[in-house]
C-alpha positions as CSV (number, residue, x, y, z in Angstrom):
1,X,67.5,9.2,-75.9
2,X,64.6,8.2,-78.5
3,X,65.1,6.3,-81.8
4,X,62.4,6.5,-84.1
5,X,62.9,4.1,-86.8
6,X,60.7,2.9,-89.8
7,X,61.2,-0.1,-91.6
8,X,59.7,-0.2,-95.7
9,X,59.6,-3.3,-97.7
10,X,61.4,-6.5,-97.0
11,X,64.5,-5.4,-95.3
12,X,62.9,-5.9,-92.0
13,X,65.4,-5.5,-88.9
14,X,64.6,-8.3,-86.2
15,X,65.5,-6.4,-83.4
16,X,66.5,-3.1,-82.3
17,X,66.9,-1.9,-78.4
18,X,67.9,0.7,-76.6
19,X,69.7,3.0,-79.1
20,X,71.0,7.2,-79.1
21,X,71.6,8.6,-82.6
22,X,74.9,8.6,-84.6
23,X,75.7,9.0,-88.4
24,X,77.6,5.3,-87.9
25,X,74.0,4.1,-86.9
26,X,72.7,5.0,-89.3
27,X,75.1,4.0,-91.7
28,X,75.4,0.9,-90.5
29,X,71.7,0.3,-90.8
30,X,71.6,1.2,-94.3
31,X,74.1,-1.5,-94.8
32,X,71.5,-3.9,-93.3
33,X,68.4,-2.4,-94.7
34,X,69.0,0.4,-97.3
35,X,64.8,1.4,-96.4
36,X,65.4,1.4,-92.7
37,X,65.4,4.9,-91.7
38,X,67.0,6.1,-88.5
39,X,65.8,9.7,-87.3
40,X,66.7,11.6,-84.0
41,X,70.2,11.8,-83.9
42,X,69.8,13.9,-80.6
43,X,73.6,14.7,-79.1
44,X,75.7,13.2,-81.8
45,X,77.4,10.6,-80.0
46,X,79.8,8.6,-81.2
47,X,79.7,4.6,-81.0
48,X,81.8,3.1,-78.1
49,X,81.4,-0.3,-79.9
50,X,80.9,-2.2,-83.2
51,X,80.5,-5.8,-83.6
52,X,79.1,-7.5,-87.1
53,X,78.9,-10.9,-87.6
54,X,77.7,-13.6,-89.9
55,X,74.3,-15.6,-88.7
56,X,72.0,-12.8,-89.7
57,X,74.4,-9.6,-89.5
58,X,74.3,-9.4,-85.8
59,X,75.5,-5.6,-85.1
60,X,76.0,-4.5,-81.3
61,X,76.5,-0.5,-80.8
62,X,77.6,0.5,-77.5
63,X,76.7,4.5,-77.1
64,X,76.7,6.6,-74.1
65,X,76.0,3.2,-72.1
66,X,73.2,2.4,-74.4
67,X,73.2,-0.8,-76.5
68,X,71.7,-1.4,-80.2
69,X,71.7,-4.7,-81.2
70,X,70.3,-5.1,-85.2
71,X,70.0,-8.3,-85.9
72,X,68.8,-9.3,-90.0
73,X,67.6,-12.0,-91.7
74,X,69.9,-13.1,-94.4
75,X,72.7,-12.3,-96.9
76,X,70.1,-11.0,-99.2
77,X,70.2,-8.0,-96.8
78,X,73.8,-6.6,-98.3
79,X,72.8,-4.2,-100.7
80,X,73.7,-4.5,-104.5
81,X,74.3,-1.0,-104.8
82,X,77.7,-0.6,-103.4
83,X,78.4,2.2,-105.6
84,X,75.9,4.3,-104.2
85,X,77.5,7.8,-103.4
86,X,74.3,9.5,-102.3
87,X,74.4,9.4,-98.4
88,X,77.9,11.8,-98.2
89,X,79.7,10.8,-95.8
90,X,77.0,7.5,-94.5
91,X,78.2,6.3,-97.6
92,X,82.0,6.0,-97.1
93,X,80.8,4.7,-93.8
94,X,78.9,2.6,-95.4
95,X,81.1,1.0,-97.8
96,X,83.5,0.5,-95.2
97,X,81.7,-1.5,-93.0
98,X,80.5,-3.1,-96.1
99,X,84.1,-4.4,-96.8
100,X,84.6,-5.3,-93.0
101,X,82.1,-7.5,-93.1
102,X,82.5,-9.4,-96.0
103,X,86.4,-9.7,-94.9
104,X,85.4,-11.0,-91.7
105,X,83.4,-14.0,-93.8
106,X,85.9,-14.9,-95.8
107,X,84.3,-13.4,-99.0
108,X,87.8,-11.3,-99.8
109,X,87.3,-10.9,-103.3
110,X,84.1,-8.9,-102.5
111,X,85.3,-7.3,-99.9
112,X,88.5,-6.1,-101.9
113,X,86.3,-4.9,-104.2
114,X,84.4,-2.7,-102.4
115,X,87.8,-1.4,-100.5
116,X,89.7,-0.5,-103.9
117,X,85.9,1.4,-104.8
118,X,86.2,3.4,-102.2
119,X,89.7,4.0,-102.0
120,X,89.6,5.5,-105.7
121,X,86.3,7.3,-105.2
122,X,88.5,9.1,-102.5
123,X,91.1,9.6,-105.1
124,X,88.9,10.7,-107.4
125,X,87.2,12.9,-105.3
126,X,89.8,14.4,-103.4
127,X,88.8,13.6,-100.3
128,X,91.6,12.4,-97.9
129,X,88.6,11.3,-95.7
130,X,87.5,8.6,-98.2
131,X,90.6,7.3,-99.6
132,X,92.1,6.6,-96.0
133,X,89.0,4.3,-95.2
134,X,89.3,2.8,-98.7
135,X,92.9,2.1,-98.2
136,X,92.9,0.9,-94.3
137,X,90.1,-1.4,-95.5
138,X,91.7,-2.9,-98.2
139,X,94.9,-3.5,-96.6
140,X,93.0,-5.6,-94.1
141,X,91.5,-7.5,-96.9
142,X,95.2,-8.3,-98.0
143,X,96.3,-9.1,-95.0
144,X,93.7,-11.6,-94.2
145,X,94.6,-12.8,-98.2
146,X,98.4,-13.1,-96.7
147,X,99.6,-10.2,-99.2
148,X,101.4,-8.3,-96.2
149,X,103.8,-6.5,-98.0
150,X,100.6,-4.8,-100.4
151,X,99.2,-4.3,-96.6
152,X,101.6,-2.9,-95.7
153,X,102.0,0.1,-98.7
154,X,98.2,0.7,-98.1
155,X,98.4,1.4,-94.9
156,X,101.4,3.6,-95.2
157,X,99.6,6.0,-97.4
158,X,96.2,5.9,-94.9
159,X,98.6,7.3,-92.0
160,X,99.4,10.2,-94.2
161,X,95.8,11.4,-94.2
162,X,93.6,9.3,-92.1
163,X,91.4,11.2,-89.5
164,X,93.2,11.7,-86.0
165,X,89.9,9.4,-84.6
166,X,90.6,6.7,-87.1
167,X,94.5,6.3,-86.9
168,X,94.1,4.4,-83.6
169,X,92.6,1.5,-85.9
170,X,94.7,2.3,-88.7
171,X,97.9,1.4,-86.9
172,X,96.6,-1.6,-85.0
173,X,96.3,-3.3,-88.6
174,X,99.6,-2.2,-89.3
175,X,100.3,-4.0,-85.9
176,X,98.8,-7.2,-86.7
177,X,100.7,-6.9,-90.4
178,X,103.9,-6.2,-88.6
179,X,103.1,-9.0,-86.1
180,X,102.6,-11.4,-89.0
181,X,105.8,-10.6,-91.0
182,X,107.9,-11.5,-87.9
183,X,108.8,-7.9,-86.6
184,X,107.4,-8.3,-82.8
185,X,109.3,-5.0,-81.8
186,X,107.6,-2.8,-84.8
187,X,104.3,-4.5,-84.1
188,X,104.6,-3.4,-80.5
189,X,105.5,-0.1,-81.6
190,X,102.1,0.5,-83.6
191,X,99.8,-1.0,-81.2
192,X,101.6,0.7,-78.1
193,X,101.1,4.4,-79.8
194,X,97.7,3.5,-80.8
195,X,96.7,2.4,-77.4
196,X,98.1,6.1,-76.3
197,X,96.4,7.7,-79.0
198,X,92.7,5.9,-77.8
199,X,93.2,7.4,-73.7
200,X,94.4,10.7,-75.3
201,X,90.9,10.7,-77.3
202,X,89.0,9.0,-75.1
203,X,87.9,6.6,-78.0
204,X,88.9,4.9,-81.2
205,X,86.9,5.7,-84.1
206,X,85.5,3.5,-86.6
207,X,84.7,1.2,-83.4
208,X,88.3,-0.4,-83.1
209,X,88.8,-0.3,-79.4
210,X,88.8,-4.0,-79.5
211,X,91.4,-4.4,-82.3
212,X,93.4,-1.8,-80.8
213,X,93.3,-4.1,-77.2
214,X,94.1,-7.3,-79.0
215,X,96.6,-5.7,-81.4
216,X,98.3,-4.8,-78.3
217,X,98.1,-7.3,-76.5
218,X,99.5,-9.9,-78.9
219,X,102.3,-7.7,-79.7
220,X,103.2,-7.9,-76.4
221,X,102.9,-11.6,-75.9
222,X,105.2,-11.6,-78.9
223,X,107.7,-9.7,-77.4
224,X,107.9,-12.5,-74.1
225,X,105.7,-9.0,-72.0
226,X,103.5,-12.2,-70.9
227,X,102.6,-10.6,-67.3
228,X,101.8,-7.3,-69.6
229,X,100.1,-9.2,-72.7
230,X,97.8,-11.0,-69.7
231,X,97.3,-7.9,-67.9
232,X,95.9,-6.0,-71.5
233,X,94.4,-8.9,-72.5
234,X,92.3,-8.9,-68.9
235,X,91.2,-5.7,-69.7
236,X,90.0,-6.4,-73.7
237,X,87.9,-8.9,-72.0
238,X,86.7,-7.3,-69.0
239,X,85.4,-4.1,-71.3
240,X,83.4,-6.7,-73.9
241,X,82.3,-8.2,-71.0
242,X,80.9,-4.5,-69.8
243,X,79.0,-4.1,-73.4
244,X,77.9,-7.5,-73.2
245,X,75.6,-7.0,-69.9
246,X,73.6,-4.7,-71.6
247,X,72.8,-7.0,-74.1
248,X,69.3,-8.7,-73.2
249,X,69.1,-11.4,-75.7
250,X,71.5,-14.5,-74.9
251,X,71.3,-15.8,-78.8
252,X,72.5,-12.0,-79.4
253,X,74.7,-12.2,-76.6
254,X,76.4,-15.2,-78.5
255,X,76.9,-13.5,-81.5
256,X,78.6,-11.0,-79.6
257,X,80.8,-13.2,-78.4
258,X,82.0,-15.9,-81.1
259,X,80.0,-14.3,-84.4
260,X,82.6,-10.9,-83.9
261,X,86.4,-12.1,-85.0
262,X,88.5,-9.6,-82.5
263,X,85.9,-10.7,-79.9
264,X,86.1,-13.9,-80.5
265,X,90.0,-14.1,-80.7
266,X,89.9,-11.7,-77.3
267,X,88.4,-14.3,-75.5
268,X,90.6,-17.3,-77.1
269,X,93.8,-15.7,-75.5
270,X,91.7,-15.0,-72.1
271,X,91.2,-18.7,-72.0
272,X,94.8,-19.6,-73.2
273,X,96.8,-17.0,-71.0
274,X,94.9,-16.7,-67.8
275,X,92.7,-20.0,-68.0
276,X,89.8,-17.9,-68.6
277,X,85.8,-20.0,-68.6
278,X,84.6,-19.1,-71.8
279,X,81.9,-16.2,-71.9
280,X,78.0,-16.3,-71.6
């Protein structure tokens, strides 16, 4: 598949290789580059694999065995315009990777922000589609703020109307929520029928495979399923592992690695549970 791509002004992309056209694609590079235009979204394939990082927004996008990796140039990249409602549905995409990734640096206040924007936009707008990503997005900025039982209301409300694709993700942050409240069986519970719900589809949308594998995982090591926690836990790793070789650049590689938090924590356990070397 071709990418034809054009960057305007300052928001120049570092790197981009080997890519097939999606909307998250291109959603995802507005969030880097609001100018960069993606065209020639041949097949509309859906991406395998997400990771965003810190250290210049490293993004890796696994589709149909092809690999993107965008890599920018600074914080200045995240747009000021988070309001912006002019790309349909790009835009809820957009916002809610917008909120992911300023969860996953610690900036929660921004990132619960632009989660509780979205979630009322959907409100507002009567779209089910909207306010589930606002609300699953936000109740992962309170549970990384330690407001689980807030986390938890969220995220009951998103399972009433999130997107069969998306509930795979939705109810492995319910796991994790579960997990950290002390209620191993329940958290086993969510991540077990999500894991079913991602081979029934073939896929988890919104690029949570990786949460969905670690969600699962930990539940069961919670549980004292240590041969089965290793055994999924294996499997997480082997499959970033899979993505990874397709990466060329070894700096990108890294940020792949330790720059993604669920890829990161993935290979943590690996190391822990199985005496894993850690990856390169």
């Amino acid at each position: 598949m071709r990418v034809i791509h054009r960057l305007i002004g300052d928001h120049a992309l570092a790197r981009v290789a080997s890519v097939a056209g999606s909307s998250l694609i291109f959603a995802t590079l507005m969030l880097l580059a609001p100018s960069a235009v993606l065209a020639d979204t041949m097949g509309g394939a859906e991406a395998q694999s997400l990771g965003i990082s810190d250290g210049g927004h490293l993004i890796n996008i696994s589709v149909d065995g092809k690999v993107l990796t965008v890599v920018g140039t600074g914080r200045e990249q995240l747009p000021p315009d988070i309001a912006d409602v002019t790309l349909g549905v790009a835009s809820s995409l957009r916002r809610f990777v917008l909120a992911w990734v300023r969860a996953d640096r610690g900036a929660l206040d921004e990132a619960r922000a632009v989660a509780a924007e979205l979630r009322e936009h959907g409100r507002a707008h009567r779209s089910p589609l909207d306010e589930s990503r606002g609300r699953w997005a936000l109740a992962e900025v309170l549970r990384r703020a330690g407001d689980l039982d807030g986390a938890q209301r969220e995220l009951q409300v998103a399972l009433g109307m999130v997107v069969p694709l998306e509930q795979p993700g939705v109810l492995a942050t319910l796991s994790a929520v579960c997990l950290a409240q002390g209620r191993p069986a329940e958290a086993l519970a969510a991540a077990e029928e999500a894991s079913s719900l991602c081979a029934a589809m073939g896929g988890c949308g919104m690029s949570r495979g990786a949460c969905v594998r670690l969600a699962h995982a930990e539940a069961l090591h919670a549980i004292g399923a240590e041969l089965a926690a290793r055994r999924v836990i294996l499997e997480a790793r082997a499959r970033l592992l899979q993505i990874a070789s397709r990466i060329p650049d070894p700096d990108v590689r890294t940020g792949f690695f330790e720059g993604v938090p669920e890829h990161a924590r993935t290979f943590a356990l690996a190391r822990a549970w199985l005496g894993e070397t850690p990856a390169s």
